[in-house]
N, C-alpha and C positions, 0 to 999 in steps of 0.2 A: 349289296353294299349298304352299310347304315349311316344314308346320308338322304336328309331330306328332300319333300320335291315340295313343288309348290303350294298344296293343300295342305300338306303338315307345316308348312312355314305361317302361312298366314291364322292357321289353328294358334299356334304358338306364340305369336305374335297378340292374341288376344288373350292370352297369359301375360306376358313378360305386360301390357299395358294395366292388366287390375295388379299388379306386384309394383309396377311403377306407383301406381294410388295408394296403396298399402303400406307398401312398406315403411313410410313414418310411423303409422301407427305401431307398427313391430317393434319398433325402433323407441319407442318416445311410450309405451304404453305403462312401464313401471318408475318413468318419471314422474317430478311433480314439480308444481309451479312453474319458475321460469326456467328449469331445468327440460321440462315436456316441449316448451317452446322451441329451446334450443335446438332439441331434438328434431323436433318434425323438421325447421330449416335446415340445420346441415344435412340431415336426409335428403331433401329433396335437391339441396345445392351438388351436395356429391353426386346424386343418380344423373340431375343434368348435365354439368359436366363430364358425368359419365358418356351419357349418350355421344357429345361433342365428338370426345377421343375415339370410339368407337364408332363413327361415321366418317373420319380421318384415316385409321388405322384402315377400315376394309376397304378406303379409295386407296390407300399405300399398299397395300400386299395385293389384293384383289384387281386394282382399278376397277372397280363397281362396286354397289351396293351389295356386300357379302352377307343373307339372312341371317348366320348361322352366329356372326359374330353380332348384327344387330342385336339377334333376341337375347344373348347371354353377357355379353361383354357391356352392353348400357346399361346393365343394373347389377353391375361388379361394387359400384361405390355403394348401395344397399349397403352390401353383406359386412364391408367396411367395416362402417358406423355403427354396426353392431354394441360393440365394445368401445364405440367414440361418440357417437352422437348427443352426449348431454355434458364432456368434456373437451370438444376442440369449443373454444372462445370465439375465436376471431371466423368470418365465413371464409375467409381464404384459405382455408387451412382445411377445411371440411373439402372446397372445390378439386383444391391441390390431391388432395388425399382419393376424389372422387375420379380424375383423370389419372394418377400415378395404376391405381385396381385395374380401371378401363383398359388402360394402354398394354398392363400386365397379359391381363385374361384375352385381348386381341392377339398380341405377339403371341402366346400360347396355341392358340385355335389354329392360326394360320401358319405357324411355326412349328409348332412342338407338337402339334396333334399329327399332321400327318406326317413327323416322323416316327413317331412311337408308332403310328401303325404299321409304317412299311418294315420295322423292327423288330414287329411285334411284340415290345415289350407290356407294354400291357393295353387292356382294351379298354375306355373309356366312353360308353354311347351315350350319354345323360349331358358329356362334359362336365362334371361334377369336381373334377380337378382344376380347373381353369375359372367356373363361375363362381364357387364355394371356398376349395382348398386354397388356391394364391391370392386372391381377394383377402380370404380371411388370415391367412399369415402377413399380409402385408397390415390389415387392421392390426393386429396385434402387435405386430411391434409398433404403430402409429402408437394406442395404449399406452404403451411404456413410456416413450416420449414423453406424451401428454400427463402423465401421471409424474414424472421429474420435472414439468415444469408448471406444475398445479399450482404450488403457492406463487409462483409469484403472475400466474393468470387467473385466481383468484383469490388470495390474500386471504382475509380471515373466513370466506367463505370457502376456505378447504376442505376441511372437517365435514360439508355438507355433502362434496360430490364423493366421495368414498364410504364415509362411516359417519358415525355422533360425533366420536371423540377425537376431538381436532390432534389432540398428542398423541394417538396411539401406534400413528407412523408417520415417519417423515417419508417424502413425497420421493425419496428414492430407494426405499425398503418399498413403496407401493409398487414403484417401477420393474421395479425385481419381482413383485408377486404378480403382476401383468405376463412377465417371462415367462414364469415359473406356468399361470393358468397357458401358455400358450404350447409351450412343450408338455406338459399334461393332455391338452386335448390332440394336440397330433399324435401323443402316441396312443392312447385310447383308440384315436379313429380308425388310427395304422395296425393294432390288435384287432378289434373287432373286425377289419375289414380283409384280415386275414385267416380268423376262425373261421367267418363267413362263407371267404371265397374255398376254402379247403371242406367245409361241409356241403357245399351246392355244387362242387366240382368230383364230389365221389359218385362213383358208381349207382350208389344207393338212390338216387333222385334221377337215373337213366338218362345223363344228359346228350342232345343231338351232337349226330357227328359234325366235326370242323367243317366239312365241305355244305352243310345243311342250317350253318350257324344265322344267318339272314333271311330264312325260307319258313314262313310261318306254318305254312301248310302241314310241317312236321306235328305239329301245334294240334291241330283240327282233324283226329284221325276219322270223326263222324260225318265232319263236313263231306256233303257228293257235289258241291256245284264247282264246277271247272270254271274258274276267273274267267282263262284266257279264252275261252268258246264261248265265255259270257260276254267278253269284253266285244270279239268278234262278231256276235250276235248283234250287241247293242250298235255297232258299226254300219252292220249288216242292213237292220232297219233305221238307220239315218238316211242310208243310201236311195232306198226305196222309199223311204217317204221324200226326198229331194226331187226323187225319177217322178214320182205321182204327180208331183206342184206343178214340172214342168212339161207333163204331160197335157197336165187342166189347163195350163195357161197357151199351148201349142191348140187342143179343140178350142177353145176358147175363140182366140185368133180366129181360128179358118169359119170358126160360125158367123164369126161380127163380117168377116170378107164375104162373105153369100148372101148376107141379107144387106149388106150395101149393092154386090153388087146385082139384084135385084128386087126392083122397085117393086113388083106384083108383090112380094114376099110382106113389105110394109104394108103395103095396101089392104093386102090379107088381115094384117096382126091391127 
């Protein structure tokens, strides 16, 4: 089953924390001046309140701390700001936008992941649909928005956050090519990721059978070490070095008892 345990969650989770630090930079690096500023704040306002929603959302579906949705749903607001980060104005609107992604990409994980699997409609192990795909469609339309209400959130400095020439679109012809980039890249995604999947799913690249799909060992037709004899071994000598300690500590005992209980033996020593 492709579902984490606890060494790959905590591997992962020192991921999702250098992407928490980073990603302003991602965000804010082809900005300039107080554009860059803006940038790096709403980033990190979105990803915090991301996290918020996303430590909410997995005590609401879960009741516990659900890893799965920590590492990917609290840096849902990241992928956002993409296309927002040096135009939402106000920080409540970077936060809003940062918890609206979170809330999405939780309900999805806990929701709509594991129906599509019992469905089988399609297979998703990365969750690259939930942390990327809805995240980033909910950014783009944010975009639009923000691009119909450019002038009047920033007036004569319009002109600056899109292009030079302050005429050369009004702010709801930009709104429209906001749309416009945002159905261009999902169908792109949605092509490529179906040439993709139809060349790595022929014959040609001998892929494992369905019943063998989670079993790496298909994988490693060189490898001779048997895990599970390994695993049992390494068990095996826990056991034995446990039995030894409390062996040493059982002679141990019965010598301190002899030589208490005779005194010649001191005498001796």
């Amino acid at each position: 089953m492709d579902k984490g345990n606890y060494l790959s969650d905590v591997i992962s989770m020192i991921g999702t924390l250098f992407l928490f630090c980073y990603w302003p930079s991602f965000n804010a690096v082809e900005s300039v001046g107080v554009f860059k500023l803006r940038a790096i704040i709403n980033t990190y306002l979105s990803l915090a309140t991301g996290v918020v929603a996303a430590l909410i959302w997995s005590k609401f579906i879960y009741e516990k701390i659900e890893m799965e949705i920590i590492l990917n749903a609290s840096i849902a607001g990241g992928v956002a700001m993409g296309c927002n980060a040096d135009i939402i104005k106000s920080p409540f609107g970077a936060m809003i936008t940062g918890f609206i992604c979170a809330t999405a990409s939780s309900v999805c994980y806990g929701y709509v992941q594991p129906w599509a699997r019992k469905k089988n409609l399609y297979h998703d192990t990365c969750g690259v649909s939930y942390l990327h795909g809805i995240p980033g469609i909910i950014g783009g339309l944010t975009s639009a928005i923000m691009a119909a209400r450019a002038r009047d959130n920033f007036g004569d400095s319009y002109g600056q956050v899109y292009f030079d020439n302050q005429a050369y679109r009004t702010n709801h012809e930009q709104a429209g090519y906001q749309l416009a980039a945002l159905g261009l890249s999902i169908g792109l995604g949605l092509f490529g990721g179906i040439v993709a999947g139809f060349i790595t799913s022929s014959q040609f690249f001998n892929p494992p059978p369905s019943d063998r799909l989670f079993d790496d060992q298909v994988h490693w037709a060189e490898c001779v070490i048997d895990h599970k004899n390994l695993h049992n071994l390494g068990i095996q000598v826990e056991q034995q070095k446990t039995l030894a300690e409390q062996t040493n500590m059982e002679q141990a005992h019965i010598n301190y008892s002899l030589v208490m209980a005779d005194p010649q033996t001191i005498a001796d020593d």
